[in-house]
DSSP file (Angstrom, degrees, kcal/mol; ACC not computed):
  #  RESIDUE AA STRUCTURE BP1 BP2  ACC     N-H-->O    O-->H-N    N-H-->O    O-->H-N    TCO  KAPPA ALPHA  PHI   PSI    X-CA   Y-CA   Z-CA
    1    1 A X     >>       0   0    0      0, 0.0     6,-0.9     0, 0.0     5,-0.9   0.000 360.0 360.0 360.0 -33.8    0.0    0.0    0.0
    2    2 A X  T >45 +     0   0    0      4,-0.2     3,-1.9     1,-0.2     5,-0.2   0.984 360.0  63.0 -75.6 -50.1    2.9    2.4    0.4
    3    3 A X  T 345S+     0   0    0      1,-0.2    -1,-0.2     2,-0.1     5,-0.0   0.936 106.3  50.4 -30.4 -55.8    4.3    1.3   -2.7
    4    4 A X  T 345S-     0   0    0      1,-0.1    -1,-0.2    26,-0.0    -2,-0.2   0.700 117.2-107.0 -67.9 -16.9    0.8    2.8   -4.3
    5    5 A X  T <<5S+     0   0    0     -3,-1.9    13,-0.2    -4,-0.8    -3,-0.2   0.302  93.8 108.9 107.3 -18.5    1.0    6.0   -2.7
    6    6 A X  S   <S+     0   0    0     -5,-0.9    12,-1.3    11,-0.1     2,-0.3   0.790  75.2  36.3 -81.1   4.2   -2.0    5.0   -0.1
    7    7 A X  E    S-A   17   0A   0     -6,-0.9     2,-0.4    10,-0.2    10,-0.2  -0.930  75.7-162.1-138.0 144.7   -0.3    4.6    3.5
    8    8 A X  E     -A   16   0A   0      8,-2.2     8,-0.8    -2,-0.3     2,-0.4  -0.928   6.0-140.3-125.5 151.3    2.3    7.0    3.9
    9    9 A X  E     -A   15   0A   0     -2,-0.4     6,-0.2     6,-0.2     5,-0.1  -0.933  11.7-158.2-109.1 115.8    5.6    6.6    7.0
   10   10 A X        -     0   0    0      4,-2.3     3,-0.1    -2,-0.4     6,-0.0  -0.120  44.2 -77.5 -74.5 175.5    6.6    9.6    8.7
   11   11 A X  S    S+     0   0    0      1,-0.2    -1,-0.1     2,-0.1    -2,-0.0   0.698 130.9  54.8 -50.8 -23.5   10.4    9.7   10.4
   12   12 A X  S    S-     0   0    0      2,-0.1    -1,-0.2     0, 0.0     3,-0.1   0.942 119.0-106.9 -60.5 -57.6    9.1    7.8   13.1
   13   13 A X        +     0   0    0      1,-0.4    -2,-0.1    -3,-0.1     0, 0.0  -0.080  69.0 149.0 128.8   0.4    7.6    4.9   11.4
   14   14 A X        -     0   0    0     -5,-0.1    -4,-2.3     1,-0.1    -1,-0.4  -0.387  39.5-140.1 -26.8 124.3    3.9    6.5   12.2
   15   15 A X  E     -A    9   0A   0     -6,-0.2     2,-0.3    -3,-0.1    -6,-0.2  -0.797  22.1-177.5 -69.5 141.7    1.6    5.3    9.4
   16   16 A X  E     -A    8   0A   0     -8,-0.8    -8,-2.2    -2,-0.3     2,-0.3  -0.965   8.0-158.7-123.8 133.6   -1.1    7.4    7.7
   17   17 A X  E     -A    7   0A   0     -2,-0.3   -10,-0.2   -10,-0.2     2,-0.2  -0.724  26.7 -93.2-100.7 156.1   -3.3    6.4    5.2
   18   18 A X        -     0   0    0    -12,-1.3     5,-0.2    -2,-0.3     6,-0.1  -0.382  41.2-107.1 -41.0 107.7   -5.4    8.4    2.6
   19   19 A X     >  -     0   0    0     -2,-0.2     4,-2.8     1,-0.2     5,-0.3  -0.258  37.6-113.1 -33.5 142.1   -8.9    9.4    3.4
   20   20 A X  H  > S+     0   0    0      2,-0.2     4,-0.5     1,-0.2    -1,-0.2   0.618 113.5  54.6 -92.8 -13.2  -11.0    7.1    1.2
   21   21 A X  H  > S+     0   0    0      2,-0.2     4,-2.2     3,-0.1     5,-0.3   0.918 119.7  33.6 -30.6 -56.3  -12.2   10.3   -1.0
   22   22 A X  H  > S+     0   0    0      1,-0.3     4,-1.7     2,-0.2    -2,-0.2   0.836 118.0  50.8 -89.3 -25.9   -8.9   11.1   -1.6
   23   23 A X  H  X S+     0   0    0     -4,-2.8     4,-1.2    -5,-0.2    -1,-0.3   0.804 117.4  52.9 -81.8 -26.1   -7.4    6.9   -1.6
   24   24 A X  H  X S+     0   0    0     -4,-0.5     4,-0.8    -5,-0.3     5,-0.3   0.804 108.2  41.2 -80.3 -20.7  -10.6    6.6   -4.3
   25   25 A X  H  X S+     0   0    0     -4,-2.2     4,-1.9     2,-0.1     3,-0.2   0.876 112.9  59.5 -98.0 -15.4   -9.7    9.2   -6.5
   26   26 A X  H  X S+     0   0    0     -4,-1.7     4,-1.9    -5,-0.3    -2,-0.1   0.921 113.3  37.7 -32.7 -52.0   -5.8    8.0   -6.2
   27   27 A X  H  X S+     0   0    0     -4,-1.2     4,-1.7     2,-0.2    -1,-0.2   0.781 111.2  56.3 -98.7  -7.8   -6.5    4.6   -7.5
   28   28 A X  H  X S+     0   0    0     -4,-0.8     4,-2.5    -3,-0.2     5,-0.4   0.938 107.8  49.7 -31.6 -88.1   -8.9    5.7   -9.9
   29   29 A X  H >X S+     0   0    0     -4,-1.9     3,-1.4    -5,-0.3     4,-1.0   0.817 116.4  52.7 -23.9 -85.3   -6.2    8.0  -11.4
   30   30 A X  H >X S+     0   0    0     -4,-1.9     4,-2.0     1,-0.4     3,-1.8   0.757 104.6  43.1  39.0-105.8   -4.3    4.9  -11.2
   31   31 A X  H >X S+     0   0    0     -4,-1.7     4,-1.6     1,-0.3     3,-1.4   0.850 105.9  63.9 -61.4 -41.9   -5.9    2.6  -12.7
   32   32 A X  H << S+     0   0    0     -4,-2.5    -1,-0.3    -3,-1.4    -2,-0.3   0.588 106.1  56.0 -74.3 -11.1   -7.0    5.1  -15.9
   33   33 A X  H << S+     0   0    0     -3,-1.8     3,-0.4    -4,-1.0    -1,-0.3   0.744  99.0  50.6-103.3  -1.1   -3.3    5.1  -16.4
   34   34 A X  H << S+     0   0    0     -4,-2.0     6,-0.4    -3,-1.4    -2,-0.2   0.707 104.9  61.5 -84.8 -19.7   -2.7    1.6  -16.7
   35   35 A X  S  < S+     0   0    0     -4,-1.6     2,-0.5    -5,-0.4    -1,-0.2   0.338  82.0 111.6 -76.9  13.5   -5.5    1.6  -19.3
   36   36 A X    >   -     0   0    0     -3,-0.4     3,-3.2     1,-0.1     2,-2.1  -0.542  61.8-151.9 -88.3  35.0   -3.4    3.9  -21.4
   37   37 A X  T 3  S+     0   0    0     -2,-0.5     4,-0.2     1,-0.3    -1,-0.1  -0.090 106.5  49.6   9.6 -55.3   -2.2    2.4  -24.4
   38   38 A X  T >> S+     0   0    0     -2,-2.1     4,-1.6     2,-0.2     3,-1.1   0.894 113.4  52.2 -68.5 -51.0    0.8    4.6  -24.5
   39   39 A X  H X> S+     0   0    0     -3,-3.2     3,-3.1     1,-0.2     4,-0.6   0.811 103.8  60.6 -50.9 -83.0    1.1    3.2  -20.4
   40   40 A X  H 34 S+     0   0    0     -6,-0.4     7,-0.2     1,-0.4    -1,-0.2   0.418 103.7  53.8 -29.8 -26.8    0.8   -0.7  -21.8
   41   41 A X  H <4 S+     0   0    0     -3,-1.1     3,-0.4    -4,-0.2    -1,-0.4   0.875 101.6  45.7 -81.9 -30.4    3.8   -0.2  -23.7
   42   42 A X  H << S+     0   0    0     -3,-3.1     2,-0.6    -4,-1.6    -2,-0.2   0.749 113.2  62.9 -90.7 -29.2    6.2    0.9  -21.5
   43   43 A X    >X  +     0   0    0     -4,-0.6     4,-2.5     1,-0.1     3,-1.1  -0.406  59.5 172.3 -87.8  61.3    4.7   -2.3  -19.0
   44   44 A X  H 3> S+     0   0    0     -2,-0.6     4,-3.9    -3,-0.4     5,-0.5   0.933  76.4  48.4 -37.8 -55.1    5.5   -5.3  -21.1
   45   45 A X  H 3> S+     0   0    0      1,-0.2     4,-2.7     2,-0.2    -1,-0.3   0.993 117.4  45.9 -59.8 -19.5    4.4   -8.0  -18.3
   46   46 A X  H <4 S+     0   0    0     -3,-1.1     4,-0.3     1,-0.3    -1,-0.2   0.881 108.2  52.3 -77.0 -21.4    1.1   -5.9  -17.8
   47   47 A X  H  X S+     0   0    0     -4,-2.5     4,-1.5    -7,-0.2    -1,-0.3   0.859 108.4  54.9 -57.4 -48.9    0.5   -5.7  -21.1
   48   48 A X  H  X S+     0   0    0     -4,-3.9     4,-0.8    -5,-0.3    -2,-0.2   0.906 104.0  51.0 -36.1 -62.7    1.0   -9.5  -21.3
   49   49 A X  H  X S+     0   0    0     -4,-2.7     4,-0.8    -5,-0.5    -1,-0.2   0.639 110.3  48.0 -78.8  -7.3   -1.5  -10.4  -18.8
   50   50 A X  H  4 S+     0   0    0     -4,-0.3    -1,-0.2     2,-0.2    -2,-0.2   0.848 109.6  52.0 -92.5 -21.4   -4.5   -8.2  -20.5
   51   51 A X  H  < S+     0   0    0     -4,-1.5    -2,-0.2     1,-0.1    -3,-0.1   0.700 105.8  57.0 -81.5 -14.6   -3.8   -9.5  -23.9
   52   52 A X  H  <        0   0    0     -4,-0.8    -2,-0.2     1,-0.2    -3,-0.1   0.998 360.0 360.0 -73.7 -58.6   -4.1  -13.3  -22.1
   53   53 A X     <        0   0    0     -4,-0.8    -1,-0.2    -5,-0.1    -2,-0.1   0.189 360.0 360.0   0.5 360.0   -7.6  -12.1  -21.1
């Protein structure tokens, strides 16, 4: 989830996560760039696994 940008670690190690507005329009965003054509090239395996589909 930090790898995706929704749980964040301060210098402590304190987690915060994204408000679920703000973690829904995140992964939205997200996800409309993996639908991208232009995106599908530059991600061969992801590209792989939609074309198995």
């Amino acid at each position: 989830m930090k790898e995706d940008g929704l749980v964040a670690e301060d210098a402590n190690g304190a987690l915060t996560v994204l408000a679920p507005d703000g973690a829904r329009a995140h992964l939205d965003t997200k996800w409309d760039g993996l639908m991208d054509p232009a995106c599908m090239e530059r991600m061969p395996a992801v590209k792989a696994s939609f074309e198995a589909l």
